[in-house]
N, C-alpha and C positions, 0 to 999 in steps of 0.2 A: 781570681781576685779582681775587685771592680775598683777604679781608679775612681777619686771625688771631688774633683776641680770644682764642684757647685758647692761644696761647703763653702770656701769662702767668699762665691759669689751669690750664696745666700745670706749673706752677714752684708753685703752693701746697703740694701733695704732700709735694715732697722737701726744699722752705723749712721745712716742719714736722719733719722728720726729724733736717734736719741740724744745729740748736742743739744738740740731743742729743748726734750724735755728738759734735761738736767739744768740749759740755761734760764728757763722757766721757774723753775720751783727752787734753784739756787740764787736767782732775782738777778743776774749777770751775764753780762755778754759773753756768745762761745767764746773760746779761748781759743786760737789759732786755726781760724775757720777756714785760710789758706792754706795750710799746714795738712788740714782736715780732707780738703778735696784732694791736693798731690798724695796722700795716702791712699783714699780710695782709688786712684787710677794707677797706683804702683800694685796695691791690693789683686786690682783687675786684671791686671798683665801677668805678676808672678802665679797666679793662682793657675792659668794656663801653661805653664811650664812644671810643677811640680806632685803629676799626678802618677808619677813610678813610687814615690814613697813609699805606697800601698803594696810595692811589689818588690821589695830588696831582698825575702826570700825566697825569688825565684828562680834565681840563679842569674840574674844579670852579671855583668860583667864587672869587674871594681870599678873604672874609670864611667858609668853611668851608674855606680852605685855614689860615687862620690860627687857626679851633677848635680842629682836630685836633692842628696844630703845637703850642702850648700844652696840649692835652688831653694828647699824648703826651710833653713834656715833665713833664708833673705828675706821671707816673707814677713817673718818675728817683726823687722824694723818699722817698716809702714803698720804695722799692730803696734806696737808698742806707742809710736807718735801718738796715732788717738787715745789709747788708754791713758798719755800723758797729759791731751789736751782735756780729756774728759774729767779727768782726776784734778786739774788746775781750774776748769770750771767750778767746778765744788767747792774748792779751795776758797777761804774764808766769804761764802757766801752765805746772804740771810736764807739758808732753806728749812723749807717745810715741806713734811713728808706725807702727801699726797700718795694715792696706791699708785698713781703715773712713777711717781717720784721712787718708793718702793721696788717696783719692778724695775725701773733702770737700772738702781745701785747693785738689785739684786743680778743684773745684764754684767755689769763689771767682774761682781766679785764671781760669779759662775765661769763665766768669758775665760776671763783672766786665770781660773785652776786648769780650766781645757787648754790652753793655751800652753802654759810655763809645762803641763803635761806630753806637751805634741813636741816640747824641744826633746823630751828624751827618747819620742818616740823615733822622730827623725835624725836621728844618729844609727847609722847604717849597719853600726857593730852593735850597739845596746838594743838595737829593733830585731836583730833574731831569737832574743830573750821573749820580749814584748808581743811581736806578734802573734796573731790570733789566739790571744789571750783576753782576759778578759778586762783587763788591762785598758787595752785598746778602746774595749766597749766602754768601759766609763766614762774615759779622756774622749770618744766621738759622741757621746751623750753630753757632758759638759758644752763641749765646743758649741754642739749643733743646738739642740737644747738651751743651756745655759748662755748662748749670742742671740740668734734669730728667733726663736720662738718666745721667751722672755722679751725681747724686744717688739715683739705683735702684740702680746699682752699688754705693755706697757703703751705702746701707741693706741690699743683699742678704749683704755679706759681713759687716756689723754683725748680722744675726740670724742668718744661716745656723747660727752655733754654737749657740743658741737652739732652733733649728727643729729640726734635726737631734741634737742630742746630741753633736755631734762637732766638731771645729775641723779649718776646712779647713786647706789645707797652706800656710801664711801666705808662704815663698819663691815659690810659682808666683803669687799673690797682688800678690807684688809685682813678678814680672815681666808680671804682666797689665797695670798700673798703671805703669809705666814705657814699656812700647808702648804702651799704648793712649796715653798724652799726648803722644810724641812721633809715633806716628802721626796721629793728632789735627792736631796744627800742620804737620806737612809737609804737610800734605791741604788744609788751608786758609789758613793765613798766601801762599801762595804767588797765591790765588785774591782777596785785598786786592789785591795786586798790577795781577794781569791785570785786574780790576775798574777800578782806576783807570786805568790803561793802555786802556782801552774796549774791554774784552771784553764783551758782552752776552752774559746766559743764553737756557737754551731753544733752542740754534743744535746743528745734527748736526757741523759741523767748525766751525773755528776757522782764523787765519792762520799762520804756519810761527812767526812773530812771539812767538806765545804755546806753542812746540811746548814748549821745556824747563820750564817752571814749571807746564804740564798736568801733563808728565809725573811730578813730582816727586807732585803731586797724587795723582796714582793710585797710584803706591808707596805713598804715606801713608795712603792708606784701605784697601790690602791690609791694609799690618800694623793697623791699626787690627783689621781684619774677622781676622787671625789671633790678636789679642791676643785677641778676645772663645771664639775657643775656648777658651783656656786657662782663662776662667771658666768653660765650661759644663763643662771635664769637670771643673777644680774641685768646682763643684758636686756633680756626678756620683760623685765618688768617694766623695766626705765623707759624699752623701742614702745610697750604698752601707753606710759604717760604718766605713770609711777614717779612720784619725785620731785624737788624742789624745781623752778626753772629756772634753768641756766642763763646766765648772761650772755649779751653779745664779746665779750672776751672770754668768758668760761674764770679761766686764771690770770689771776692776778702776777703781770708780767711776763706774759705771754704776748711773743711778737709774729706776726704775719698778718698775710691779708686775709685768711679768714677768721681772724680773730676780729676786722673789722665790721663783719656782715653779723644779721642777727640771727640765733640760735632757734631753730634750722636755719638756714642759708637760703635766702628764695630761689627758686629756677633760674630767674636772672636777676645776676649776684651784680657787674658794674655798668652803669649806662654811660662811662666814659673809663677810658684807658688811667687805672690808676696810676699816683707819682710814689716810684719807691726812691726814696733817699736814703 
């Protein structure tokens, strides 16, 4: 069994990214963006101590089953602050929903099922149930999936207008972001299921028992896997020249310095040290 301390220190990334957007296309400052960093650095520390979780049936001993238990609970807290500050961002703001915008909220509500999932995981006596089930596999699909990679998505089409000079084509945009989240969930809500039902992972077949909720399974990760074309020739088109051009802010209420520079950005961007206030 392989321990995963990079899960959560694959979520600081796009944890850092997404205040932005949501403060962006919600037209309001982040919300507790002190708050925001002391999480990321509690984030960073627990996430090094609670890498046995993966391993409570292995026969450790109680007294290091009950560390980790705890250690992995502790982590919940500094999570929960950002989803609270992220969530009060939102909170009666003018937004408009932008596929940036889109995939954010869609970063929460995924996040957020992997998450409230991983508390039952990391309970030391409910995890000999749970483990290497398939269970498991959905709630580290959620997690991983539904925080950082949703969250790449979301910052790719937050700069793309930036990087490129050009605004992609915001309707394919949003049909990338409507498959992908409903392929997304038919691929794994069905695998909660089977999990409970005692399916175990890592098996070449399965019982006739679990044939229709596989199969829905694999429908929902095609379209997932055909949703993600539709980004890349997005991309493709737009990196081509495809497209409205973007402004030098891109969106409207959108704060940083390179939101000051024009879309592309020259080689060299300040010939004096700018003033942030």
């Amino acid at each position: 069994m392989r321990a995963r301390p990079y899960r959560w220190l694959a979520l600081l990334p796009t944890a850092g990214i997404l205040p932005h957007i949501l403060s962006t296309f919600a037209r309001k400052p982040i919300y507790g963006a002190r708050a925001q960093v002391y999480s990321y650095w509690a984030i960073g520390v627990l996430s090094v101590i609670v890498w046995a979780h993966h391993m409570f049936t292995s026969g450790m001993p109680v007294g290091a089953q009950l560390y980790f238990m705890y250690s992995t609970m502790a982590i919940s807290v500094p999570v929960a602050v950002l989803f609270f500050c992220w969530l009060a961002t939102l909170w009666r703001g003018s937004m408009s929903f932008e596929t940036p915008m889109l995939f954010a909220i869609g970063y929460i509500v995924l996040f957020g099922i992997g998450g409230l999932t991983g508390l039952v995981l990391a309970d030391s006596v409910a995890d000999q149930q749970y483990h290497n089930s398939y269970f498991l596999v959905a709630h580290f699909h959620y997690a991983l999936f539904g925080g950082p990679i949703m969250g790449v998505i979301a910052a790719a089409y937050y700069y793309l207008p930036k990087i490129t000079g050009r605004m992609y084509d915001e309707r394919m945009g949003r049909w990338h972001f409507w498959l992908c989240i409903a392929g997304f969930n038919l691929t794994f809500i069905p695998q909660f299921f089977v999990g409970i039902a005692g399916m175990p992972r890592r098996i070449p077949d399965y019982p006739l028992q679990f044939a229709d909720l596989n199969l829905l399974s694999s429908l929902g990760a095609f379209l997932v896997g055909a949703s993600m074309l539709l980004m890349v020739y997005n991309i493709y088109r737009t990196a081509r020249g495809v497209g409205a051009k973007a402004s030098d802010r891109v969106w409207e209420g959108a704060e940083g310095l390179e939101f000051t520079l024009p879309s592309p950005p020259p080689h060299h961007s300040f010939a004096e040290q700018p003033v942030i206030s």
